[in-house]
C-alpha positions as CSV (number, residue, x, y, z in Angstrom):
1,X,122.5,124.1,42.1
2,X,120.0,126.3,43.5
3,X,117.2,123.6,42.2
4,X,119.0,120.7,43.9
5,X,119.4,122.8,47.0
6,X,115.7,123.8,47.3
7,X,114.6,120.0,46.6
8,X,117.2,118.8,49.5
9,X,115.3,121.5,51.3
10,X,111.7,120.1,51.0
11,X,113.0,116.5,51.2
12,X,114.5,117.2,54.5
13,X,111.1,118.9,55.6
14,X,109.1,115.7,54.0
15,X,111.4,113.5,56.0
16,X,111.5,115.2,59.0
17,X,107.2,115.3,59.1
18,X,107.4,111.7,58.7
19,X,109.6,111.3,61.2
20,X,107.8,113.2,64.0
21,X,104.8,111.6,62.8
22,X,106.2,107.9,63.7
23,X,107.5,109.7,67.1
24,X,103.8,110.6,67.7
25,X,102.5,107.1,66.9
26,X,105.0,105.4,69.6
27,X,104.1,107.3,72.2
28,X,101.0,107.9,74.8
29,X,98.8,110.4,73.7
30,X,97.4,112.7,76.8
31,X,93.3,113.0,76.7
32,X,92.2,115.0,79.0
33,X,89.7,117.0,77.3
34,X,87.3,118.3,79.4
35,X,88.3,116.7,82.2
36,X,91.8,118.2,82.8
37,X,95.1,116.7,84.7
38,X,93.1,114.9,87.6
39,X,93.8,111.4,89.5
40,X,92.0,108.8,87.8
41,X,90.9,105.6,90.0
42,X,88.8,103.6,87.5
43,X,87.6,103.0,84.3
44,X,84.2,101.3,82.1
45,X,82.6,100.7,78.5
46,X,79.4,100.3,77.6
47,X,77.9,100.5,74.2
48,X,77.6,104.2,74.6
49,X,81.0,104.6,75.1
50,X,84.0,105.3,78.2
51,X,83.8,105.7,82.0
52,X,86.5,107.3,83.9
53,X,86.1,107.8,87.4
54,X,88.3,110.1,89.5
55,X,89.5,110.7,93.4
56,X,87.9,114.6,93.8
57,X,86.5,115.5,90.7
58,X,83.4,113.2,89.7
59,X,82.9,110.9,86.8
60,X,83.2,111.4,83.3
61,X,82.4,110.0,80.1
62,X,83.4,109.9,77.0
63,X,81.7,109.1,73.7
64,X,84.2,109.8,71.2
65,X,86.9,107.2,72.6
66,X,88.4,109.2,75.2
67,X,88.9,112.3,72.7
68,X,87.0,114.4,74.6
69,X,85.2,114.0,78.2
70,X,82.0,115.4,80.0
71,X,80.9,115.8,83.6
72,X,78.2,113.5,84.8
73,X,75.5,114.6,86.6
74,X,77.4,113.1,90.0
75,X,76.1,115.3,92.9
76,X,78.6,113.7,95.2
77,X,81.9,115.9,94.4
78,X,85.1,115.3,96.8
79,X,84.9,111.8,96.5
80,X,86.7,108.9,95.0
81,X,85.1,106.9,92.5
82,X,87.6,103.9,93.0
83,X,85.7,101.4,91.2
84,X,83.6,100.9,87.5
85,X,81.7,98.0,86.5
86,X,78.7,97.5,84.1
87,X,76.3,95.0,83.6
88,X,74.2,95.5,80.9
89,X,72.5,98.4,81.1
90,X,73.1,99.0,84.4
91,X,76.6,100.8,85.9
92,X,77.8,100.5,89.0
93,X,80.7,103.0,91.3
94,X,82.0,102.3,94.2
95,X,82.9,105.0,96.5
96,X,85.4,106.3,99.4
97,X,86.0,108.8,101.4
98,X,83.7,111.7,102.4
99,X,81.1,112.1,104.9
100,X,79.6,109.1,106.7
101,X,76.2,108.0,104.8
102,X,77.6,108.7,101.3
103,X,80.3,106.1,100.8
104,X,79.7,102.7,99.3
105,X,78.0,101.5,95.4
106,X,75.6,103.2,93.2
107,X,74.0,102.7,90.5
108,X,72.6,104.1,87.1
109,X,70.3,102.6,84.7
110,X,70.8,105.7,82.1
111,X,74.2,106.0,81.7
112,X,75.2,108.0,84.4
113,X,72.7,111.3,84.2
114,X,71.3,109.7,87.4
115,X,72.8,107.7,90.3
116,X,71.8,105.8,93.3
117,X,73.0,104.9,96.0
118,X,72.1,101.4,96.4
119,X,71.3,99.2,100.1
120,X,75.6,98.5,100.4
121,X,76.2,101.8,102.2
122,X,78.3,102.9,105.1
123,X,81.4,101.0,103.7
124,X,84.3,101.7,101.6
125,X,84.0,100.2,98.1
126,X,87.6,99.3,96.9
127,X,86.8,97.1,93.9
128,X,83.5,96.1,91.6
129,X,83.5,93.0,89.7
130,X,80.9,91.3,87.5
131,X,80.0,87.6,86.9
132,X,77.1,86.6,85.1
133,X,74.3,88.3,86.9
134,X,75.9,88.6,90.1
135,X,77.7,92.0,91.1
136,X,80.5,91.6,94.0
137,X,82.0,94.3,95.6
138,X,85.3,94.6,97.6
139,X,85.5,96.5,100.8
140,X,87.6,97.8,103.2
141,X,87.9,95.8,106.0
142,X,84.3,94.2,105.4
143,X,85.3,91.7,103.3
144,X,83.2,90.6,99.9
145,X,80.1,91.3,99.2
146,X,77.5,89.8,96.3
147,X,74.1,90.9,94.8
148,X,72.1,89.0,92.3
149,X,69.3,91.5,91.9
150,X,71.4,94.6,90.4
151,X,72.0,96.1,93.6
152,X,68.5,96.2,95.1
153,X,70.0,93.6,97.9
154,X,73.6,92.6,99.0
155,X,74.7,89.7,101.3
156,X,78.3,89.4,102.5
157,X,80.1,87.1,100.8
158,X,82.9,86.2,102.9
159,X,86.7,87.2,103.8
160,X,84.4,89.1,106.6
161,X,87.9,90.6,108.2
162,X,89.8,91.7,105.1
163,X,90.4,94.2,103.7
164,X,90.1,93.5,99.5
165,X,92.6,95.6,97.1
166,X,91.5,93.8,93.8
167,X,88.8,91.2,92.1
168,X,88.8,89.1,89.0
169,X,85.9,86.5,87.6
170,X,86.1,84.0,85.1
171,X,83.3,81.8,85.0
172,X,82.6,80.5,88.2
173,X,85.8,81.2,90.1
174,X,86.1,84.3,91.0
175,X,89.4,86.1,92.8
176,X,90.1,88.1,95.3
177,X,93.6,90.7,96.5
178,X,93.7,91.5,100.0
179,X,95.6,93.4,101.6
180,X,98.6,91.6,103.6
181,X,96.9,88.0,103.5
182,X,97.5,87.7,100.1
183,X,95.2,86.2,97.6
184,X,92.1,84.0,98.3
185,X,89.7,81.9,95.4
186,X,86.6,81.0,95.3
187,X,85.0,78.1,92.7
188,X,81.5,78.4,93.9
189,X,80.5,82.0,92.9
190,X,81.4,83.4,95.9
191,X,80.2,80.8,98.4
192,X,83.4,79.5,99.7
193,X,87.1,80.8,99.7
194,X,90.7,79.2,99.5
195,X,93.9,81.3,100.2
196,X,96.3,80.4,97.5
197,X,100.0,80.1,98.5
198,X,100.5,83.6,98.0
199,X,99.5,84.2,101.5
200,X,101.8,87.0,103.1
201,X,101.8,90.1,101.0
202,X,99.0,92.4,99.5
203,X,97.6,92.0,96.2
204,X,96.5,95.1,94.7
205,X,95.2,94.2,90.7
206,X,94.9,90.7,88.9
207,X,94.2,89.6,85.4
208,X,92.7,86.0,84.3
209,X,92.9,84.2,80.9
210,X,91.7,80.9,80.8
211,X,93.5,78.7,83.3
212,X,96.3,81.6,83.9
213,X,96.6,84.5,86.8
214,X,98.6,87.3,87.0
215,X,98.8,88.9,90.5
216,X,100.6,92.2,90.8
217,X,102.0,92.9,94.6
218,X,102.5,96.0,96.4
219,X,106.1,94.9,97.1
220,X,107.0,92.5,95.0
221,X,106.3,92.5,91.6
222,X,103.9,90.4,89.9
223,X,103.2,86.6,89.9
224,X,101.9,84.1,87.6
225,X,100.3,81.2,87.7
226,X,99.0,78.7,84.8
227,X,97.2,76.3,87.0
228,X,94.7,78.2,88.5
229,X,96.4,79.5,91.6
230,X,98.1,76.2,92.4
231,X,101.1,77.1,92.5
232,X,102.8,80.4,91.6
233,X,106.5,82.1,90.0
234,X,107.4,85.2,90.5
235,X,107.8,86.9,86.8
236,X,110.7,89.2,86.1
237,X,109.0,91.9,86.3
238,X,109.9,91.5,90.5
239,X,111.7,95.0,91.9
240,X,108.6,97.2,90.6
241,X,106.3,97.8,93.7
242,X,102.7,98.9,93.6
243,X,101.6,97.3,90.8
244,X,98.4,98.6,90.5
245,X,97.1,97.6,87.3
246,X,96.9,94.1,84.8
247,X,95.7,93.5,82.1
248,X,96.2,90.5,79.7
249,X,95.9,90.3,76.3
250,X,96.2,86.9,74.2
251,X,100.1,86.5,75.3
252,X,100.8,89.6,76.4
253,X,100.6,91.3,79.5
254,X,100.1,95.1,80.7
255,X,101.2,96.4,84.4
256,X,101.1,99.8,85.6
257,X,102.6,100.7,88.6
258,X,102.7,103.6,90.9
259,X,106.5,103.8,90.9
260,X,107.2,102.7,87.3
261,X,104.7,103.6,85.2
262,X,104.0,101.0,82.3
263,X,105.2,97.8,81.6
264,X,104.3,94.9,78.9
265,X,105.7,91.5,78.5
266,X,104.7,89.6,74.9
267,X,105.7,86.3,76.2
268,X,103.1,85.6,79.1
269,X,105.2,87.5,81.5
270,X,108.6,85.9,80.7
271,X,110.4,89.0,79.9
272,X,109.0,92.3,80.7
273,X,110.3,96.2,78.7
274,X,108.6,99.7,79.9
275,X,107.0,101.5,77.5
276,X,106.5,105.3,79.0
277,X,107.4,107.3,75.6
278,X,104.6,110.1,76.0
279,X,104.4,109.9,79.9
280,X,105.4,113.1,81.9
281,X,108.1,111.6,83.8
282,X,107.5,110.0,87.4
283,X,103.8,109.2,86.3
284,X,102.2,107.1,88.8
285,X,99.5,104.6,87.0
286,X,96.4,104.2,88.7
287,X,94.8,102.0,86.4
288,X,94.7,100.7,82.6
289,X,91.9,99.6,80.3
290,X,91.3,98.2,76.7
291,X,88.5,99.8,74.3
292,X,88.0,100.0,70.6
293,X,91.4,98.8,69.5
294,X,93.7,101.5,72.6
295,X,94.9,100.9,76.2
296,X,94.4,103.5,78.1
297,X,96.1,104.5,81.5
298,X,94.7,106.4,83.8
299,X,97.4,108.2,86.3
300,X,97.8,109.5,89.7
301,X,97.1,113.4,89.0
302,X,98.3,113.7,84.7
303,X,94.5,112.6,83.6
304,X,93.9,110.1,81.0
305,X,96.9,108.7,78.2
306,X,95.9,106.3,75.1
307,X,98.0,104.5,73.0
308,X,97.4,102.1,70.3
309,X,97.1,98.4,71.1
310,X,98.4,97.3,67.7
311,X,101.8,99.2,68.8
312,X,101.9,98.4,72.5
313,X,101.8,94.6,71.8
314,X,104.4,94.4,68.9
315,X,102.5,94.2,65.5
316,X,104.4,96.3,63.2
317,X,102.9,98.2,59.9
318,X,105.4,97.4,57.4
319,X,103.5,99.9,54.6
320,X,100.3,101.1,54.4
321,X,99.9,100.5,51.1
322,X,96.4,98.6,49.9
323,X,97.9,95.2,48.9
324,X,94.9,93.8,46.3
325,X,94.3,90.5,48.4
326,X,94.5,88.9,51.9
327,X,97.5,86.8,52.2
328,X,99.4,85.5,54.7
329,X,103.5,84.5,54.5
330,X,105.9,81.8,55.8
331,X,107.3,82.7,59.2
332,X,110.9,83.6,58.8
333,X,113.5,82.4,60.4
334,X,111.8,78.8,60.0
335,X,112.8,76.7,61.4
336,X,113.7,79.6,64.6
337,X,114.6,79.5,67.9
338,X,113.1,80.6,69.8
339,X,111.6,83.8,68.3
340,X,110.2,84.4,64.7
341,X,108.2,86.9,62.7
342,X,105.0,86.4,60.8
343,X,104.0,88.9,57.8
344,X,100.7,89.2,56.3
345,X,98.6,91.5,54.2
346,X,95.1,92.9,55.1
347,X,93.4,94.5,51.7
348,X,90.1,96.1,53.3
349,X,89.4,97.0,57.2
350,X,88.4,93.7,58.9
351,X,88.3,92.1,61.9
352,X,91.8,90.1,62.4
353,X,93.0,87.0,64.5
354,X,96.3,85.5,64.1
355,X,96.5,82.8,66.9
356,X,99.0,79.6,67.4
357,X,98.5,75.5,67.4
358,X,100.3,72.7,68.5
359,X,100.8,69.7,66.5
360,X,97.6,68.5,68.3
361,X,95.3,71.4,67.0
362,X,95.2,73.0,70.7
363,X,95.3,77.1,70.8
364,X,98.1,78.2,72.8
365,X,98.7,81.9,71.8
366,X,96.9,84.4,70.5
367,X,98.8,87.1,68.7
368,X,96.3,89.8,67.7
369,X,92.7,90.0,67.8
370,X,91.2,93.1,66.7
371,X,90.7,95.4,63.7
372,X,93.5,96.4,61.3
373,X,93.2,99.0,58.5
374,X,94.1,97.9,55.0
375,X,98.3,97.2,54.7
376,X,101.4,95.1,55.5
377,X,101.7,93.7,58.9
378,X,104.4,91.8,61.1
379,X,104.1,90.0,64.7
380,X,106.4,88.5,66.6
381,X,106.1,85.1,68.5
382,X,108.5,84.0,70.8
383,X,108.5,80.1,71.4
384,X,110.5,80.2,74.6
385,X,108.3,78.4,77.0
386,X,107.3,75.5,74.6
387,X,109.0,72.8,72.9
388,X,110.6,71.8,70.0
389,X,108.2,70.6,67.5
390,X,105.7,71.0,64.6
391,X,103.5,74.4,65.3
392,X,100.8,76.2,63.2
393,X,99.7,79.8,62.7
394,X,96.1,80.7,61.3
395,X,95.1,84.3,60.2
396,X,91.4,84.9,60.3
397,X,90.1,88.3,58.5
398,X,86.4,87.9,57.3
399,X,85.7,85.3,55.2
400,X,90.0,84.9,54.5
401,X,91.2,82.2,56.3
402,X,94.9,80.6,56.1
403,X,97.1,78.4,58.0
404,X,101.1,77.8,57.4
405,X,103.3,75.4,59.3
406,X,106.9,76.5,61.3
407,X,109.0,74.6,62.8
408,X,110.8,75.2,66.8
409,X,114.1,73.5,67.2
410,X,115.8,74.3,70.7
């Protein structure tokens, strides 16, 4: 008796690390090493690793994937750093707030042991954006501004009157938040600009994929479009205000909000659930970013949070033990409606798609795309906004490479 009691002991012990150990998983992780509980405003990546720029307390990078951070060598302390971009080896901040004369976007060429202040001074630098070798910056009340020579010279690039909250690029067309007249596109690189029918509230963060835009308001949720700002619908996600942050992700999409916290939809915005496990409650998000397999938020005075992609987006690790090939099974339900579930096994650490085709061959979701450790794996795909019909799901890992065929009857 005493034997079985001491082994219901340790089992209770084995279960209960296991236990806490999946708690810890589903949750955001805080990691503010070295840089403490401070109010993040932006992040970047180059290939020496993580920016995080903060309102007060300088910049900070991270070389360890946000493990643990260190002070650059920012003279300009007090400020905010409200904006991040690189191109190439060149980064670039955009500042507010402090005296007049040190506002507006620098630059370093050595990964921020030295800055610049380049010739856009004397404004307010909301946003940075990069397209191809042209760096455009949003300002307050100034409207857009462009350089094609890394900063050395800047002409203004229209919306001369607004005030911009938020920029996006893909390809040619790049986009622009403002704040009350909504948001405005241009096709040209900058040259010209067309307000889109969202025309009467203030844009402050969009995502592009493709042909689709996401536009989080300040008071009224966020938007989508899958015709290039043609025409718009307002998402479920409509009571949370402040949306501050998007990002998108194959199908699915991340908002953080000032109000809310965190947000993710894994049907192109069609449904939306929050995901705060880990967050100290009432955390205001300031701004999210993806790096090296995490999406990290960055919040209003709680530092820096990481959580794993893989978790955030719905793929589920089933066991982690090695299976001895690649493989990939039947959907099940099959034929579904409209959701079903796709298993596969990874045997060594590779590189993984698993994306969706119509009957025609046409990509029209993209389920994961990143690296998985060796194990058993299960996504969910939700057909809701497509019809009935003959689809097909392809797993790429390496050289492995298999397709299978389900069925969506509505």
């Amino acid at each position: 008796m005493e034997h079985c009691a001491h082994m219901k002991t340790i089992l209770t012990i084995i279960l209960t690390i296991i236990f806490s150990a999946q708690i810890s998983e589903a949750q955001w992780e805080s990691m503010d090493s070295g840089m403490g509980a401070t109010d993040i405003r932006s992040f970047a990546k180059n290939n020496s690793g993580l920016f995080a720029g903060t309102c007060g307390n300088n910049v900070f990078f991270s070389t360890n994937n946000g493990l643990s951070w260190n002070l650059n060598s920012f003279a300009l302390q007090g400020r905010c750093f409200t904006s991040l971009a690189v191109n190439g080896n060149n980064i670039f901040v955009g500042i507010t707030g402090g005296p007049v004369g040190t506002e507006g976007a620098y630059l370093s060429t050595n990964n921020g042991t030295n800055w610049t202040l380049t010739s856009l001074n004397n404004l307010f630098i909301n946003v940075l954006a990069v397209s191809g070798n042209s760096i455009f910056a949003g300002t307050d009340n100034s409207g857009v501004y462009k350089s094609t020579d890394n900063g050395a010279n800047w002409v203004q690039s229209g919306l001369n009157n607004r005030t911009i909250l938020s920029m996006a690029t893909n390809g040619n067309n790049i986009y622009a938040g403002t704040l009350s007249y909504g948001l405005y596109i241009s096709s040209n690189n900058g040259a010209n600009w067309v307000q889109t029918s969202i025309n009467n509230m203030s844009v402050a963060s969009i995502a592009v994929s493709e042909n689709r835009i996401f536009a989080g308001t300040t008071s009224n949720g966020v938007y989508y479009s899958s015709d290039n700002g043609a025409n718009w619908i307002q998402t479920s996600l409509d009571t949370v205000t402040q949306v501050t942050s998007i990002i998108v992700n194959g199908n699915n999409v991340f908002a953080g909000s000032f109000y809310s916290g965190f947000s993710v939809s894994n049907d192109n915005g069609v449904s939306w659930v929050q995901k705060n496990e880990g967050l100290p409650n009432s955390t205001s998000i300031r701004r999210l970013f993806i790096a090296n397999d995490y999406i990290f938020a960055g919040t209003s005075g709680s530092g820096v949070f990481r959580r794993p992609l893989s978790e955030v987006i719905g793929i589920h690790s089933i066991s982690n033990e090695v299976p001895k090939e690649f493989s990939l099974s039947q959907n099940f339900p099959n034929p579904f409606n409209p959701s079903t579930n796709i298993r596969f096994e990874i045997a060594v650490t590779k590189s993984v798609e698993l994306r969706v085709y119509d009957s025609q061959g046409k990509e029209i979701a993209q389920l994961y795309n990143g690296q998985l450790q060796p194990g058993t794996y299960e996504i969910n795909w939700n057909g809701l906004n497509f019809p009935s019909g003959v689809y097909f799901y392809r797993l790429n890992a390496g050289a492995f490479s298999e397709t299978k065929k389900m069925v969506l009857i509505k």
